[in-house]
MIPATI-984750 format. One record per residue: x, y, z of N, C-alpha, C in turn; residue number from 1; residue in three letters; chain. Coordinates in steps of 0.2 Angstrom, whole numbers, always signed. Layout:
BEGIN
{n.u->X, n.v->Y, n.w->Z, ca.u->X, ca.v->Y, ca.w->Z, c.u->X, c.v->Y, c.w->Z, pos->NUM, code->ala, unit->A} .
...
//
This chain:
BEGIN
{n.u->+5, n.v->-17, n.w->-11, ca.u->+0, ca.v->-21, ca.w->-9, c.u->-3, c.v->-18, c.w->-2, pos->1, code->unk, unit->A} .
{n.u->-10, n.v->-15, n.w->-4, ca.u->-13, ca.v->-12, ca.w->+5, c.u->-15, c.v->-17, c.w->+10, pos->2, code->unk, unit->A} .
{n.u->-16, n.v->-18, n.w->+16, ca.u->-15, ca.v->-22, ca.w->+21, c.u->-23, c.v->-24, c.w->+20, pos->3, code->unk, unit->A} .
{n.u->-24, n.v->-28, n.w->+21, ca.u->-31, ca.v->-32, ca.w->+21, c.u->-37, c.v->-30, c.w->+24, pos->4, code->unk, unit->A} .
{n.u->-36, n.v->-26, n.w->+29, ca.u->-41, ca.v->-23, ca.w->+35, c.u->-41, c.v->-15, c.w->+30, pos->5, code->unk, unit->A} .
{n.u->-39, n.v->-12, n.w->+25, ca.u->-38, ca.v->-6, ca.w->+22, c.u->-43, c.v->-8, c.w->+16, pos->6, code->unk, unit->A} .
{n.u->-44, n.v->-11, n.w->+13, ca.u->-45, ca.v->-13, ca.w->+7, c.u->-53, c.v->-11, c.w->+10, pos->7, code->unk, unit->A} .
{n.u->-59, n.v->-8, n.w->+3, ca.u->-63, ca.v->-8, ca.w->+4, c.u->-68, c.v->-12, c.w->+4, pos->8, code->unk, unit->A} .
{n.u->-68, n.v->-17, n.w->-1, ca.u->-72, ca.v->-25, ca.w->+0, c.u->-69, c.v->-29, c.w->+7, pos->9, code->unk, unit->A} .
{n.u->-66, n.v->-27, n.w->+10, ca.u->-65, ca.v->-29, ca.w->+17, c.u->-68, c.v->-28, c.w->+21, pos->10, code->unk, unit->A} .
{n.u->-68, n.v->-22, n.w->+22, ca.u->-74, ca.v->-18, ca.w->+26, c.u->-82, c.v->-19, c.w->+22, pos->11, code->unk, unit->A} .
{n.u->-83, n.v->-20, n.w->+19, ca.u->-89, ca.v->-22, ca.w->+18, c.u->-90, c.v->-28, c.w->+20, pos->12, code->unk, unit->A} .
{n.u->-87, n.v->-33, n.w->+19, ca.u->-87, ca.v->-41, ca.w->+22, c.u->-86, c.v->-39, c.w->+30, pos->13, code->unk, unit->A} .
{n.u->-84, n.v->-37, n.w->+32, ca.u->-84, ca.v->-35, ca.w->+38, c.u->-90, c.v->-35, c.w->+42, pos->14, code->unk, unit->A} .
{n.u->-95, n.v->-28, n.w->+36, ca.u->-100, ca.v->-25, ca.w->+39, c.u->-107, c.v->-30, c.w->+38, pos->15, code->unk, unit->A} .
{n.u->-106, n.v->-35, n.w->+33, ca.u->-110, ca.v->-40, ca.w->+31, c.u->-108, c.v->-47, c.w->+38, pos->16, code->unk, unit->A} .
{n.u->-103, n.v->-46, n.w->+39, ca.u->-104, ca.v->-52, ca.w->+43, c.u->-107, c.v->-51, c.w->+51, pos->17, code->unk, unit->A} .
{n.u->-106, n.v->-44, n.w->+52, ca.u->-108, ca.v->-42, ca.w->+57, c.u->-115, c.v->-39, c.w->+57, pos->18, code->unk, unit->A} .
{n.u->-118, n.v->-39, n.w->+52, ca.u->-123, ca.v->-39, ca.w->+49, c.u->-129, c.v->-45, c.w->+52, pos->19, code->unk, unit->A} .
{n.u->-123, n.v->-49, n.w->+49, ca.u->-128, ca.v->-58, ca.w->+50, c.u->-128, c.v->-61, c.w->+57, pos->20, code->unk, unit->A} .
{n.u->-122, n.v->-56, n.w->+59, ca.u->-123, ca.v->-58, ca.w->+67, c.u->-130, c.v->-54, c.w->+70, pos->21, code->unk, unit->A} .
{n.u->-133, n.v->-48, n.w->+69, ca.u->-136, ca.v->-46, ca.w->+72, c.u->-143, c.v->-52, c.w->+70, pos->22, code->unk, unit->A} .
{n.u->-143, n.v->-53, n.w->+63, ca.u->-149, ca.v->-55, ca.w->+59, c.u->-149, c.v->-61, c.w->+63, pos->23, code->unk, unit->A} .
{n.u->-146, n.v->-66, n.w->+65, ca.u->-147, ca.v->-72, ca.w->+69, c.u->-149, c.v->-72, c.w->+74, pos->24, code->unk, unit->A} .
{n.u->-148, n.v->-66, n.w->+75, ca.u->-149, ca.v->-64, ca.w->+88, c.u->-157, c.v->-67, c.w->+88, pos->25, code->unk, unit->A} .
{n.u->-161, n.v->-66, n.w->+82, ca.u->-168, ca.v->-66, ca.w->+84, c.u->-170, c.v->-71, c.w->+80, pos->26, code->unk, unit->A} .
{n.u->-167, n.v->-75, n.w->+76, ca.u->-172, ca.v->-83, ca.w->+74, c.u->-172, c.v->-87, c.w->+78, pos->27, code->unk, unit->A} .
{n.u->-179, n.v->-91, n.w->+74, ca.u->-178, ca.v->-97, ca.w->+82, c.u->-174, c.v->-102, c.w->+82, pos->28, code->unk, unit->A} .
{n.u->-172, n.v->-105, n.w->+89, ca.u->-166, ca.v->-108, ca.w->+91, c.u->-166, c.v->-113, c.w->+84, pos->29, code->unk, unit->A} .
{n.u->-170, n.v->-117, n.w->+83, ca.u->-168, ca.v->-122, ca.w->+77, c.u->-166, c.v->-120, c.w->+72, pos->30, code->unk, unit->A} .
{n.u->-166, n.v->-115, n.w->+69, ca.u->-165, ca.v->-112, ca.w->+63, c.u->-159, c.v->-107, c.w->+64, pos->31, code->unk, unit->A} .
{n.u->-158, n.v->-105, n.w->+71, ca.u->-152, ca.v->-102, ca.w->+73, c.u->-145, c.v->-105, c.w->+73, pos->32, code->unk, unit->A} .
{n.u->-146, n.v->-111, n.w->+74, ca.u->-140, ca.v->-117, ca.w->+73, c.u->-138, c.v->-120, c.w->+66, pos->33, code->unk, unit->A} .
{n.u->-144, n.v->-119, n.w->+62, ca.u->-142, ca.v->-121, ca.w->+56, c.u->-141, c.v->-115, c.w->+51, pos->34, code->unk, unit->A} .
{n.u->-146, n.v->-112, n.w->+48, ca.u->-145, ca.v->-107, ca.w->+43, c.u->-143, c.v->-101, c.w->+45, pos->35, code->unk, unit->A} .
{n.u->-142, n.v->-99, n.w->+51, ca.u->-141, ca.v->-94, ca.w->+54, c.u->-133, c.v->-94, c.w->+54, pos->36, code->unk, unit->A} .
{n.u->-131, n.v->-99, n.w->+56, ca.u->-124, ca.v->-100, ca.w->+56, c.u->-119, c.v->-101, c.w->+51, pos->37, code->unk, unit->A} .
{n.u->-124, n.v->-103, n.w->+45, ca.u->-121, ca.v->-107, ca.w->+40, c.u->-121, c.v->-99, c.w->+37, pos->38, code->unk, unit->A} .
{n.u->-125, n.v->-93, n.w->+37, ca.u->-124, ca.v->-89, ca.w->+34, c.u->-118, c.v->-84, c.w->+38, pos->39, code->unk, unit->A} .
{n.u->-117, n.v->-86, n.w->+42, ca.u->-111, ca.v->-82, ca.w->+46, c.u->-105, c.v->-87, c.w->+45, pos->40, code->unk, unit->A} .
{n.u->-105, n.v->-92, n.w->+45, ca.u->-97, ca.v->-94, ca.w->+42, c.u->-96, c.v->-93, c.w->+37, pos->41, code->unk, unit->A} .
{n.u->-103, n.v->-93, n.w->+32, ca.u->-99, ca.v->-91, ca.w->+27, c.u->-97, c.v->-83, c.w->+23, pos->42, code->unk, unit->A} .
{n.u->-100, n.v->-79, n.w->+29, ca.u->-98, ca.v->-72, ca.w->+29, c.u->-91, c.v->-71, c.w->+31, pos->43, code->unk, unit->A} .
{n.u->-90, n.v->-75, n.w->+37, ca.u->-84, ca.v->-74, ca.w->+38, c.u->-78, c.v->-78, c.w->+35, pos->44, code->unk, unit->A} .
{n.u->-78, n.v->-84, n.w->+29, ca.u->-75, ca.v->-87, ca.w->+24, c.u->-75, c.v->-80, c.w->+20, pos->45, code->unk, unit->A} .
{n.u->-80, n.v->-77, n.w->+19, ca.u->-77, ca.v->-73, ca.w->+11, c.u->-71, c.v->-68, c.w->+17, pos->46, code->unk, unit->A} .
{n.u->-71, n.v->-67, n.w->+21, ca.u->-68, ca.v->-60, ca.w->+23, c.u->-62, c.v->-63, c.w->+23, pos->47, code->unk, unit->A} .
{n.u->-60, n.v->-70, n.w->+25, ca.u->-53, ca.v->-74, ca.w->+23, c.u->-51, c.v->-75, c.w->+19, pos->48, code->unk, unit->A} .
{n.u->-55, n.v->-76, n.w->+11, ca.u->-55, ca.v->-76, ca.w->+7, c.u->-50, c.v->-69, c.w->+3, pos->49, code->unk, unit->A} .
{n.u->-53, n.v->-64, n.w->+4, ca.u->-51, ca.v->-58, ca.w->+2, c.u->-47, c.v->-58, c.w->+5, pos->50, code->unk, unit->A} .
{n.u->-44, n.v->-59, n.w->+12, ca.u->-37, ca.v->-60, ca.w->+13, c.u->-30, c.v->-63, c.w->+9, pos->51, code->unk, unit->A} .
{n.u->-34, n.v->-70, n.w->+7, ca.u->-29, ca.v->-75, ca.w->+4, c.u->-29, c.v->-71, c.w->-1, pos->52, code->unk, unit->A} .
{n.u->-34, n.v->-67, n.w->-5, ca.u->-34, ca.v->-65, ca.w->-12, c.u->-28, c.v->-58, c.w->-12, pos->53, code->unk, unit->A} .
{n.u->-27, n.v->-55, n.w->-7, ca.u->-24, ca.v->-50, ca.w->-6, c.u->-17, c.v->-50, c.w->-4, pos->54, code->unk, unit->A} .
{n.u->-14, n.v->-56, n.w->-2, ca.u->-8, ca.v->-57, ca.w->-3, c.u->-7, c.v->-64, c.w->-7, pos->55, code->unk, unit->A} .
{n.u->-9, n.v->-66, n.w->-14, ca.u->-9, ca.v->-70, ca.w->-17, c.u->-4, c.v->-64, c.w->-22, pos->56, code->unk, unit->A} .
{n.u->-2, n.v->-67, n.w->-27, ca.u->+0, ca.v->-64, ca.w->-34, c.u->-1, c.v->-64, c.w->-40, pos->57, code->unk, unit->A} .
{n.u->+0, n.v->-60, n.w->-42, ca.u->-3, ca.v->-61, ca.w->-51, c.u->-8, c.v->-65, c.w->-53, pos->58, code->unk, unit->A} .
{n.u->-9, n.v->-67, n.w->-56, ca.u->-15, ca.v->-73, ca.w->-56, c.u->-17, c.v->-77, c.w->-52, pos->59, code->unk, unit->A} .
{n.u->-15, n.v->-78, n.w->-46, ca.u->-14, ca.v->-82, ca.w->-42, c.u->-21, c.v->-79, c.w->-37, pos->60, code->unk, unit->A} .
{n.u->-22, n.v->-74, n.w->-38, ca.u->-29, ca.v->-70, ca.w->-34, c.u->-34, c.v->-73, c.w->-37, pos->61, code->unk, unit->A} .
{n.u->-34, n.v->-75, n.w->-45, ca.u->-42, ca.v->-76, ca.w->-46, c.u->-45, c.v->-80, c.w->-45, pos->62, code->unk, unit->A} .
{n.u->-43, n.v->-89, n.w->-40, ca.u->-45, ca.v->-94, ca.w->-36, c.u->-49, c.v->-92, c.w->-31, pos->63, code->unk, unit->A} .
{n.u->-46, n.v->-87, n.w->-27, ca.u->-47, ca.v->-84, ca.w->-21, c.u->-54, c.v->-79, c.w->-22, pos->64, code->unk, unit->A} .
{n.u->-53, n.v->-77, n.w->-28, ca.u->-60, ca.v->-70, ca.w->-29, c.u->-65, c.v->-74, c.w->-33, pos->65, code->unk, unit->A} .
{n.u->-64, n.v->-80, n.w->-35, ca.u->-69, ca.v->-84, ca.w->-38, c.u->-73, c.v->-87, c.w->-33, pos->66, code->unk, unit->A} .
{n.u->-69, n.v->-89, n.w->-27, ca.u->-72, ca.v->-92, ca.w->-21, c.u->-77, c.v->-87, c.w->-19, pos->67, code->unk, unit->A} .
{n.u->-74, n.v->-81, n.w->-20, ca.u->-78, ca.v->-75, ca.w->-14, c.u->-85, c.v->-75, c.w->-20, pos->68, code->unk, unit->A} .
{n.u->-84, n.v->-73, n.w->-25, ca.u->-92, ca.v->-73, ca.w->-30, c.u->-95, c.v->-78, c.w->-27, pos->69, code->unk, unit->A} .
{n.u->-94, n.v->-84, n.w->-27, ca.u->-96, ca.v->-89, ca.w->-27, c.u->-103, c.v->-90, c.w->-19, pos->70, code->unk, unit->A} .
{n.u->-96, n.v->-87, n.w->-14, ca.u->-101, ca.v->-86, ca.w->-6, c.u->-104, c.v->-82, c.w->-7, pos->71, code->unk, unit->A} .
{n.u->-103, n.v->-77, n.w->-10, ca.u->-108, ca.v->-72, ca.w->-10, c.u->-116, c.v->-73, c.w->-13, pos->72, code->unk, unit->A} .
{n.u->-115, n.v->-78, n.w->-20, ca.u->-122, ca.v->-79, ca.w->-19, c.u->-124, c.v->-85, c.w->-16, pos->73, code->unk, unit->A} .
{n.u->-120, n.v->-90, n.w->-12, ca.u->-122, ca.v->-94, ca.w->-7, c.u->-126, c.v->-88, c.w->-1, pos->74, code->unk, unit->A} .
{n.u->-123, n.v->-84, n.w->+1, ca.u->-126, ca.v->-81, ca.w->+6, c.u->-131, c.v->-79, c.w->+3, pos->75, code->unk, unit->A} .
{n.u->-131, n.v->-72, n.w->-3, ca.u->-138, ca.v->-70, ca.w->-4, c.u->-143, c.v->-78, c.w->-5, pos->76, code->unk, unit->A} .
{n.u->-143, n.v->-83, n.w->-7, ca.u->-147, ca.v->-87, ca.w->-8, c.u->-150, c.v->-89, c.w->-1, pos->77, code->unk, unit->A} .
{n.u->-147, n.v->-92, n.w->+5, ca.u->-150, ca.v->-92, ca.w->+12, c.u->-154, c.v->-87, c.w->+15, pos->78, code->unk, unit->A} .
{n.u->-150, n.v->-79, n.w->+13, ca.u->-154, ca.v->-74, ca.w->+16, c.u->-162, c.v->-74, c.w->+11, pos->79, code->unk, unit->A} .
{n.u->-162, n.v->-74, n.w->+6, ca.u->-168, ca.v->-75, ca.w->+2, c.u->-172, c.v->-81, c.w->+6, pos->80, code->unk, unit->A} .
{n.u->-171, n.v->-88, n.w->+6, ca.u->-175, ca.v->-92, ca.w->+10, c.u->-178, c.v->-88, c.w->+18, pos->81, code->unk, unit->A} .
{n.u->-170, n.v->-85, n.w->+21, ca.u->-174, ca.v->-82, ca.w->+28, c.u->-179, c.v->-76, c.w->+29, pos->82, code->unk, unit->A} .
{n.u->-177, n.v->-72, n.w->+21, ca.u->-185, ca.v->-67, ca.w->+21, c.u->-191, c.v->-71, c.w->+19, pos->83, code->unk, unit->A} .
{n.u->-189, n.v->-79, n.w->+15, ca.u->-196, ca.v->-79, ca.w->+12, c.u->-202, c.v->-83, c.w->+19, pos->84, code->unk, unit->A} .
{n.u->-197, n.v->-85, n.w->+22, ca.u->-196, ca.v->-88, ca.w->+31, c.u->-199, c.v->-85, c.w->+35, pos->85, code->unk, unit->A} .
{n.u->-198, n.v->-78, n.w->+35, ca.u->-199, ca.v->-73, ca.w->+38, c.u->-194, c.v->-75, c.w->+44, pos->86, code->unk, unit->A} .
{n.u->-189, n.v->-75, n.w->+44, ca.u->-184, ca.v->-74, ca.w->+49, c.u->-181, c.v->-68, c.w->+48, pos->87, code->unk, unit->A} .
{n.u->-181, n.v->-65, n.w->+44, ca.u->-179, ca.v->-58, ca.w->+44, c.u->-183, c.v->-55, c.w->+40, pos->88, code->unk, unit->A} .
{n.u->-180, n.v->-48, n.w->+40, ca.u->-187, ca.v->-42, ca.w->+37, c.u->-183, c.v->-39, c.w->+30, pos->89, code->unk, unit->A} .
{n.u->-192, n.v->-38, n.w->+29, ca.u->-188, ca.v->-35, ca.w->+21, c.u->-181, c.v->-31, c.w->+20, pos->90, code->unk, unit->A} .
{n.u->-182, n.v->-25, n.w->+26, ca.u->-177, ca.v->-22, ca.w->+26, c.u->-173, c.v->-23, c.w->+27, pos->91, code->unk, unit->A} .
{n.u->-170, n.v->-30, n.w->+32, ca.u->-165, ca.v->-30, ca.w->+34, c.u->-161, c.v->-36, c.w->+30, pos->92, code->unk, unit->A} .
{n.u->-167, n.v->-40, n.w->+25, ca.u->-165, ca.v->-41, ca.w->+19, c.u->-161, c.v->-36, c.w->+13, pos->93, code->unk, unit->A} .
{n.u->-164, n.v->-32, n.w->+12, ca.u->-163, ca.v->-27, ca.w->+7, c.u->-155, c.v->-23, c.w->+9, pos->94, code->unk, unit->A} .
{n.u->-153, n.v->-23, n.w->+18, ca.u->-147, ca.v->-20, ca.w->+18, c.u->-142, c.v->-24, c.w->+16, pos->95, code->unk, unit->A} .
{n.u->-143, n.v->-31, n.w->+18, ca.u->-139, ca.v->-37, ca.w->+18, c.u->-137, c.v->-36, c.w->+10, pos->96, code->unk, unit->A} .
{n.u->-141, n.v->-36, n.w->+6, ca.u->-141, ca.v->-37, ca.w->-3, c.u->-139, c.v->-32, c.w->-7, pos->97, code->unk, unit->A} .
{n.u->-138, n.v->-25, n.w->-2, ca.u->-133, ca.v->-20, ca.w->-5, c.u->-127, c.v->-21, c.w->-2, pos->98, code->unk, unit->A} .
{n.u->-124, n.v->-23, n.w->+5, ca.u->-118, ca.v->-25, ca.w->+5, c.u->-116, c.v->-30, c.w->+1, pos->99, code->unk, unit->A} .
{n.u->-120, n.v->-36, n.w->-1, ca.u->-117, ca.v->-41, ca.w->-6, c.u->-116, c.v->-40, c.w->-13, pos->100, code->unk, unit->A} .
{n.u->-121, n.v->-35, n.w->-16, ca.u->-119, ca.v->-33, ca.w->-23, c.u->-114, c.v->-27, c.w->-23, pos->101, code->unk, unit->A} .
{n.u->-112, n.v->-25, n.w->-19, ca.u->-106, ca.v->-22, ca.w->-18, c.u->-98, c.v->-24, c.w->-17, pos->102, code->unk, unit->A} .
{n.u->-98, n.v->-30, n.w->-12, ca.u->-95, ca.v->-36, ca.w->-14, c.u->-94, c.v->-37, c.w->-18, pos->103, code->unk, unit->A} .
{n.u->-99, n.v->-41, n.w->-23, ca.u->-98, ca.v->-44, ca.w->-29, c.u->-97, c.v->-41, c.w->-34, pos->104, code->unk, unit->A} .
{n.u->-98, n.v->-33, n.w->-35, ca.u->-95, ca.v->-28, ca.w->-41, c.u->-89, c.v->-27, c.w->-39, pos->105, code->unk, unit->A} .
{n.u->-87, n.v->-26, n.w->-30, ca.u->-79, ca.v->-23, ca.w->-30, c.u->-75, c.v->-32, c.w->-32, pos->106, code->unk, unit->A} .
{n.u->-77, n.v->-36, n.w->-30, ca.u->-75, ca.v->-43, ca.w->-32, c.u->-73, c.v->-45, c.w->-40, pos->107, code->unk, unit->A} .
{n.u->-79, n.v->-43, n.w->-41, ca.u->-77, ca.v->-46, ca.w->-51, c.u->-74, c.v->-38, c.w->-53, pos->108, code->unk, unit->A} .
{n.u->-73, n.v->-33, n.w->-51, ca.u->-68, ca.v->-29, ca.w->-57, c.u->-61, c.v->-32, c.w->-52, pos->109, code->unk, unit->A} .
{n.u->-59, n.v->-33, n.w->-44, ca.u->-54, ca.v->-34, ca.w->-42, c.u->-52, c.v->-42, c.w->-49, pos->110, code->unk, unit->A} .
{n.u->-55, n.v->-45, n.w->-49, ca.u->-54, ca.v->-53, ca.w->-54, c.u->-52, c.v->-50, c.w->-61, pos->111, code->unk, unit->A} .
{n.u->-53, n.v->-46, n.w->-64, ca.u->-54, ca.v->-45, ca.w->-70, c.u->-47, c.v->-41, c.w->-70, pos->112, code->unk, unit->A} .
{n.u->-47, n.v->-35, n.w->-66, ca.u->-39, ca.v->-35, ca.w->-63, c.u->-33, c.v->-39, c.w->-65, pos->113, code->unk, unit->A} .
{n.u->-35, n.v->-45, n.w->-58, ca.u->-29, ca.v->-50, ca.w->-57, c.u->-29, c.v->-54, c.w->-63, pos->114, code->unk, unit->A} .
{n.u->-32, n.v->-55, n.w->-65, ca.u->-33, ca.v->-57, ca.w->-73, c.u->-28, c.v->-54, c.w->-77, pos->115, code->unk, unit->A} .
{n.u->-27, n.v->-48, n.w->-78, ca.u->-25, ca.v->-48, ca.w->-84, c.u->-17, c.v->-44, c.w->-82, pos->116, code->unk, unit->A} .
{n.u->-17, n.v->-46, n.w->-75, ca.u->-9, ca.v->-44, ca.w->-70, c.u->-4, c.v->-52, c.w->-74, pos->117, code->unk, unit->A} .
{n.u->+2, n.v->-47, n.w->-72, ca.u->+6, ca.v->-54, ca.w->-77, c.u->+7, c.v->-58, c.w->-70, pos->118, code->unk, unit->A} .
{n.u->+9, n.v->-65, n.w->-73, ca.u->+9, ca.v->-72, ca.w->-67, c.u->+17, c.v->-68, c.w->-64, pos->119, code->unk, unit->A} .
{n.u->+17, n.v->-69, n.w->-58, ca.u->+20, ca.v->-68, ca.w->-51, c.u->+23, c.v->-73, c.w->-48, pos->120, code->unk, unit->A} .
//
C-alpha cells in the first residue's frame, strides 16, 4: 500500500483544493462565505476521502471512492454556477474541470479495482 501523499489522485485533489483556494481570494465577500467555502470543504473532503480509501481494505475502499465521485461532481456543480455567476473565468473554470475529470477517471478505475479485490 503507497502512503496517501504518493498516490496520484492525491496530488490532484491537492492541486484542486488549492486551486479553490485561489478561486475564492476574489469573489465577493457574501458569496466568499458560502459557495466559495462550501467548494473548498468539499475539496478538501475528497482529499480525506482518498485517505480513508487508501488505507481501507478489500472492498472496504469502495464506500470511501463512491464518496469521492459523488464530491466531485458536488464541486463541479458549484464551480459551473460560479462561471455561470461570473465569479470565476472560463478559464479558470476550464482548469478546475480537468483536474476533476481526472479525479474522477483515477477514481472509478481505483473503484472498479477495489471491487473486484477479495474482502480483507
Amino acid at each position: 500500500m503507497a502512503l496517501h501523499h504518493q498516490l496520484p489522485i492525491y496530488k490532484l485533489a491537492s492541486d484542486l483544493a488549492s486551486l479553490a483556494t485561489d478561486l475564492i481570494k476574489n469573489m465577493p465577500r457574501d458569496l466568499k462565505r458560502t459557495l466559495g467555502e462550501k467548494v473548498l470543504m468539499e475539496c478538501i473532503d475528497v482529499t480525506v476521502l482518498i485517505l480513508r480509501a487508501n488505507v481501507a481494505q478489500g472492498r472496504g475502499k469502495v464506500p470511501h471512492i463512491e464518496q469521492i465521485l459523488e464530491r466531485i461532481q458536488v464541486i463541479q456543480l458549484m464551480l459551473r454556477l460560479s462561471v455561470d455567476k461570473r465569479l470565476i473565468s472560463t478559464a479558470q473554470f476550464a482548469r478546475a474541470v480537468e483536474i476533476t475529470d481526472s479525479v474522477g477517471r483515477q477514481a472509478t478505475g481505483w473503484k472498479k479495482h477495489a471491487a473486484t479485490s477479495p474482502a480483507a
